[in-house]
C-alpha positions in Angstrom: 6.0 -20.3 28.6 7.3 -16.7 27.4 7.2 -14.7 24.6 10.4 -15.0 22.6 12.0 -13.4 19.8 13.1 -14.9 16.4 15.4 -12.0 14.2 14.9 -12.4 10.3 16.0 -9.7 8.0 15.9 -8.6 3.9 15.6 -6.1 1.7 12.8 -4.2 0.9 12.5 -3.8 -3.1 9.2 -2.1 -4.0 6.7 0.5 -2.3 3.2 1.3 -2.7 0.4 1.5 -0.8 -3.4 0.7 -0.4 -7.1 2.0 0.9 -8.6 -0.3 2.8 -12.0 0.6 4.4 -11.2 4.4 3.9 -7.7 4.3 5.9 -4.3 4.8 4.5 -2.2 1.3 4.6 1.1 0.9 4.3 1.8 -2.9 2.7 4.8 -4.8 4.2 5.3 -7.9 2.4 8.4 -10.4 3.4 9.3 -12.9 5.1 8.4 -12.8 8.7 11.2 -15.9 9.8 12.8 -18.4 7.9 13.9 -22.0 8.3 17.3 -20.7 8.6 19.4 -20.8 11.8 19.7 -17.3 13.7 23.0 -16.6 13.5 23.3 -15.5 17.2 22.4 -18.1 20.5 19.2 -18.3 21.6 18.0 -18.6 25.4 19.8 -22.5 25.7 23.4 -20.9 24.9 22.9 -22.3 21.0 21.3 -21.0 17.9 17.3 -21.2 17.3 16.7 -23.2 13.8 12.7 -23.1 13.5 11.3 -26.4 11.8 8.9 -26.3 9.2 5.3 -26.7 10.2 6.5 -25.2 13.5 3.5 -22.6 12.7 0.8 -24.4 11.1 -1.2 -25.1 14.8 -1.2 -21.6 15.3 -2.1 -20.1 12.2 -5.1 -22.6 12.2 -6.3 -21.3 15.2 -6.3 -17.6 14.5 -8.2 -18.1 11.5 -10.6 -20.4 13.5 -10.7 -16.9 15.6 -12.2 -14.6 13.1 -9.4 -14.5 11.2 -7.4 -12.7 14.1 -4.5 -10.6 13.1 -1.0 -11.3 13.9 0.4 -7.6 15.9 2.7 -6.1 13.7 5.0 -3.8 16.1 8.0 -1.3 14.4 11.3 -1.6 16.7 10.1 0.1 19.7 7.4 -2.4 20.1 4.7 -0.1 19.7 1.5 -1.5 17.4 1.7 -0.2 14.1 -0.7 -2.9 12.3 -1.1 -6.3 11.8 -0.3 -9.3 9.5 -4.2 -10.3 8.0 -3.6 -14.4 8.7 -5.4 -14.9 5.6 -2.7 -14.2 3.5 0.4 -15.5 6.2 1.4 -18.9 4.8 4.6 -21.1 5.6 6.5 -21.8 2.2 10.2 -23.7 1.4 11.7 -19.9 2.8 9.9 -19.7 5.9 7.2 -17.9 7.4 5.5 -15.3 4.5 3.4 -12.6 5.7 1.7 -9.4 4.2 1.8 -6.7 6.8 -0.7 -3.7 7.1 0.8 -1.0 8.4 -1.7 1.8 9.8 -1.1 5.1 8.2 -3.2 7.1 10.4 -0.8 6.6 13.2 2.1 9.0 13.8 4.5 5.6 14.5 2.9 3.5 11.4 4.0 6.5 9.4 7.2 6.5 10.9 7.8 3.2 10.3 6.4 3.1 6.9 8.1 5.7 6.0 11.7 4.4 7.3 10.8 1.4 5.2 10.4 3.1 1.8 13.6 4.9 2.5 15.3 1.3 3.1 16.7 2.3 6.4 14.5 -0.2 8.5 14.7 -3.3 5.7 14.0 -6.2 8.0 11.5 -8.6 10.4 11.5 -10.5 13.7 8.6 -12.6 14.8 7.4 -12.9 18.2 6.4 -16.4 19.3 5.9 -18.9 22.3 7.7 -21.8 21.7 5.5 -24.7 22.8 7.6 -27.7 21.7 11.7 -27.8 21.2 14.7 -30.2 21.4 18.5 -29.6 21.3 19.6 -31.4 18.4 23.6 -31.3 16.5 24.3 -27.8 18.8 20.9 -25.8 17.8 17.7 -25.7 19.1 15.1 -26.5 17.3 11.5 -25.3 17.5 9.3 -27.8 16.2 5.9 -25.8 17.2 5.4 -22.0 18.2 2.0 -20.4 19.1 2.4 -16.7 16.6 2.2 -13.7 18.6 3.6 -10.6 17.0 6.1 -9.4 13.8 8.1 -6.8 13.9 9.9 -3.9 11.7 13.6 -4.0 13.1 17.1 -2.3 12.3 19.3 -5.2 13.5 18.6 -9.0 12.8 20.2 -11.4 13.6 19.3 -14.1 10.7 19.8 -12.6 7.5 17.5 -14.9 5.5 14.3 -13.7 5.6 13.1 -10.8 3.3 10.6 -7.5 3.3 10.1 -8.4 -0.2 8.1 -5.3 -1.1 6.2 -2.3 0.7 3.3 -1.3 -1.3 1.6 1.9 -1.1 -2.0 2.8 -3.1 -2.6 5.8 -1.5 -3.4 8.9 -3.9 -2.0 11.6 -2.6 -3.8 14.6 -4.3 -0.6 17.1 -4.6 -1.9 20.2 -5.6 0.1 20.9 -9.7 3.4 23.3 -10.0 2.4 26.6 -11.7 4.2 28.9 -13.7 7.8 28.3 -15.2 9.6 24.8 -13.5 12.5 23.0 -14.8 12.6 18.9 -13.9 15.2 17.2 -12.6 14.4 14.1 -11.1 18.0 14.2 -9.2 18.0 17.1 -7.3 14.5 16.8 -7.2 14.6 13.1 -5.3 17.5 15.3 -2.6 14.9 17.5 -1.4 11.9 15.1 -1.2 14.5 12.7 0.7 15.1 16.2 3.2 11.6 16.2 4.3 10.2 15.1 7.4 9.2 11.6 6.3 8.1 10.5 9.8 4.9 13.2 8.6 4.5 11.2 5.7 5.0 13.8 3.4 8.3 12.2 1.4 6.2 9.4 0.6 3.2 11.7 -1.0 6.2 12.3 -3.7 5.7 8.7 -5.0 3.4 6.9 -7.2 4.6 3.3 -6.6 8.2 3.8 -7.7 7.9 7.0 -9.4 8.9 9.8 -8.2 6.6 12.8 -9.4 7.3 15.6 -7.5 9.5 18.5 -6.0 9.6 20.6 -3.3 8.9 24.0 -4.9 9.2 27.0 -2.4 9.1 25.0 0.4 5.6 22.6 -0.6 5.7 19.7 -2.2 3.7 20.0 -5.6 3.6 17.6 -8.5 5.4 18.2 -11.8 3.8 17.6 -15.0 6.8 16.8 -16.5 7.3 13.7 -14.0 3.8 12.2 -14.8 4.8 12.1 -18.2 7.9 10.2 -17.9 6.2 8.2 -15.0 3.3 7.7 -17.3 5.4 6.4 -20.1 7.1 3.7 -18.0 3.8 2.4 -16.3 2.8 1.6 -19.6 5.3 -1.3 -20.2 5.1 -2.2 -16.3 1.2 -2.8 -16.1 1.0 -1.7 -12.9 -2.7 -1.1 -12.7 -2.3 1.1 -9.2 -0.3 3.3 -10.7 -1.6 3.8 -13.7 -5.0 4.9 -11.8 -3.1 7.3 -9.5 -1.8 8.9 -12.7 -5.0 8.8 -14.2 -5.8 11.1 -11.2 -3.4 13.4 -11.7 -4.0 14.1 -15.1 -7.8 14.7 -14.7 -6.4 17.2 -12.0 -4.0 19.1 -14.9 -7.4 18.4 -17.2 -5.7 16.2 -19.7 -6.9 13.1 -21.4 -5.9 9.6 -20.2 -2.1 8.5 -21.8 -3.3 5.0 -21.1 -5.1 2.4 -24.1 -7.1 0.8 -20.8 -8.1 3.9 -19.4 -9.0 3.7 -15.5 -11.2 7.2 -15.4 -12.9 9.9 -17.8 -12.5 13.3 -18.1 -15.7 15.9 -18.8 -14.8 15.8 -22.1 -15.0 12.2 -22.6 -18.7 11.8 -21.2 -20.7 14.9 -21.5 -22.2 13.3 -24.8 -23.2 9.7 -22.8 -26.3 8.5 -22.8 -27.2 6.4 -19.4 -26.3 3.2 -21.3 -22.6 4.4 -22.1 -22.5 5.5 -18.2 -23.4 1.4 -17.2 -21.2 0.3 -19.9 -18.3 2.5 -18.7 -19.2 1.3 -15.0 -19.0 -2.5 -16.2 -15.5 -2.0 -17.8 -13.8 -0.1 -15.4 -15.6 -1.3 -12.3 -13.9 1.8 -10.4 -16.8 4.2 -10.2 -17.0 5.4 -6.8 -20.2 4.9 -4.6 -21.4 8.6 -5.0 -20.7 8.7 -8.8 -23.0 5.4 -9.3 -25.4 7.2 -7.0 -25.4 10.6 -9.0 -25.7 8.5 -12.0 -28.7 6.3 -10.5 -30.5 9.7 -9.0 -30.2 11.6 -12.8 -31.6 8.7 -14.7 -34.7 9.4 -12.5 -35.1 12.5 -12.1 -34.0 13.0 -8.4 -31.6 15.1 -7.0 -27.9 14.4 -7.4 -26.2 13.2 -3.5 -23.4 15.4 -2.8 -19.8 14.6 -3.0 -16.5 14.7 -1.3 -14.5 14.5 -4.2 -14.0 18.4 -5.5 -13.0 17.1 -9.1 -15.6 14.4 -9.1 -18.0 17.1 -7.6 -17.5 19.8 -10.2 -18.0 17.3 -12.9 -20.8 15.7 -11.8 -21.8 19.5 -11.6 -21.6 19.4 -15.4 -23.6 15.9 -16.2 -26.1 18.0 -14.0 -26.6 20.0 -17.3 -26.8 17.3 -20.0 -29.4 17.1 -22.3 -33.2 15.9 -20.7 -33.3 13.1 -23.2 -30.9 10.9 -21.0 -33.5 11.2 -18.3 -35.8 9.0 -19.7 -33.4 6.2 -20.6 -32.8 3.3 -17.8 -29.4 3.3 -16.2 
């Protein structure tokens, strides 16, 4: 039995992006093949039509594995990823999978960043067929042992869909300074001009958004853009946005635009007591590890860990100096 190659394709309508375990990944959600018939012969001289169910054995037994990964390739074949087989499924379309692109790889940025431009827009799978007939001039495969997806530029069944490609990602763009005129057009040519395959097009994005410009040759984030990107995440409730936003306007040292707000600025919490700190933690359930940490080491008296974070850093600098009357109340 060999490896063979089912062609699906679609159109990719959303990007963002997510952290998982500290690296940067690139979310490819779609349709890896559908129940259509490719639209090209297969290796009998007729077109492939996969069967429902065709994938079930399979997907059973990678999970039985550990929950092994389906590859995920981009069109040269090289490993960019994989599809997590909790969360590949066979629905009335076909074949859904959510696939993690790896960020910290010069090809999964590539890749990733092909697919947020909507140049690369569709999927193939990679299978070994382990049960067929010819049936009514098509083959059809009634069971298929998964193998590998892939990120290609020319399917040959048009059915199946990258349905979105989400990014969570915050990328920190240091603030334009000084006098700056927005305009998201020409602003969106000169992102699109940079070197995506070095990820830094896709830095210029929160979800949808686009919040930045190339100003003297970096790319800096514009005020003006978080605003009107700010204003439209409000009615959209897209929570991942709304925090990388949040982010952006502690950097410009503004207060939260948002009712549900996802993080506080010095401002908000130099007058805390340790109580308000646990209620704050319970309701947004964001804190990071080193802020709960801080938090826990104040309340008794130890010294604060240190921090990556520069903005968290310098404001844990400043609950350093609250009052000594929070020390004696329990966290």
């Amino acid at each position: 039995m060999a490896l063979e190659r089912s062609f699906t394709g679609g159109e990719i309508i959303e990007t963002k992006q997510i952290d998982l375990n500290g690296v940067p990944i690139g979310v490819v959600k779609g349709h890896i093949a559908t129940w259509q018939a490719d639209s090209q012969k297969g290796v009998y001289g007729v077109p492939d039509r996969i069967i429902k169910g065709a994938y079930i054995a399979s997907l059973q037994d990678h999970r039985s594995r550990n929950n092994r990964q389906i590859r995920l390739k981009d069109l040269h074949g090289r490993t960019i990823g994989g599809f997590p087989i909790e969360l590949a499924k066979e629905d009335n379309i076909g074949l859904y999978g959510e696939g993690h692109i790896n960020l910290d790889t010069q090809q999964g940025r590539e890749a990733y960043s092909l697919a947020r431009q909507k140049v690369l827009v569709d999927f193939s799978v990679g299978h070994i067929v382990e049960q067929d007939r010819i049936e009514a001039g098509e083959r059809l495969v009634i069971r298929a042992r998964l193998i590998e997806g892939s990120i290609v530029d020319e399917p040959k069944n048009r059915g199946a869909q990258i349905s979105e490609v989400k990014s969570m990602k915050f990328a920190d763009l240091p603030i334009v300074s000084g006098k700056y005129e927005w305009n998201e057009e020409t602003a969106r040519e000169r992102v699109m001009e940079l070197k995506f395959a070095d990820g830094n097009g896709a830095d210029a994005f929160v979800g949808d958004h686009l919040i930045a410009d190339v100003v003297d040759g970096k790319l800096l984030a514009v005020p003006t853009a978080i605003y009107i990107a700010a204003e439209e995440v409000k009615s959209s409730g897209d929570k991942a946005a709304q925090v990388a936003l949040e982010r952006y306007y502690g950097k410009m040292e503004e207060a939260s635009p948002f009712e549900n707000k996802m993080f506080y600025t010095v401002s908000d919490v130099q007058e805390w007591t340790n109580a308000e700190y646990k209620n704050a933690l319970i309701d947004t359930g964001i804190f990071s590890n080193g802020a709960v940490r801080a938090l826990v080491a104040r309340s008794r008296g130890q010294e604060t860990p240190a921090v990556d974070n520069v903005v968290l850093g310098s404001l844990l600098e400043k609950i350093r100096g609250m009052t000594n009357k929070l020390n004696g109340e329990e966290l």
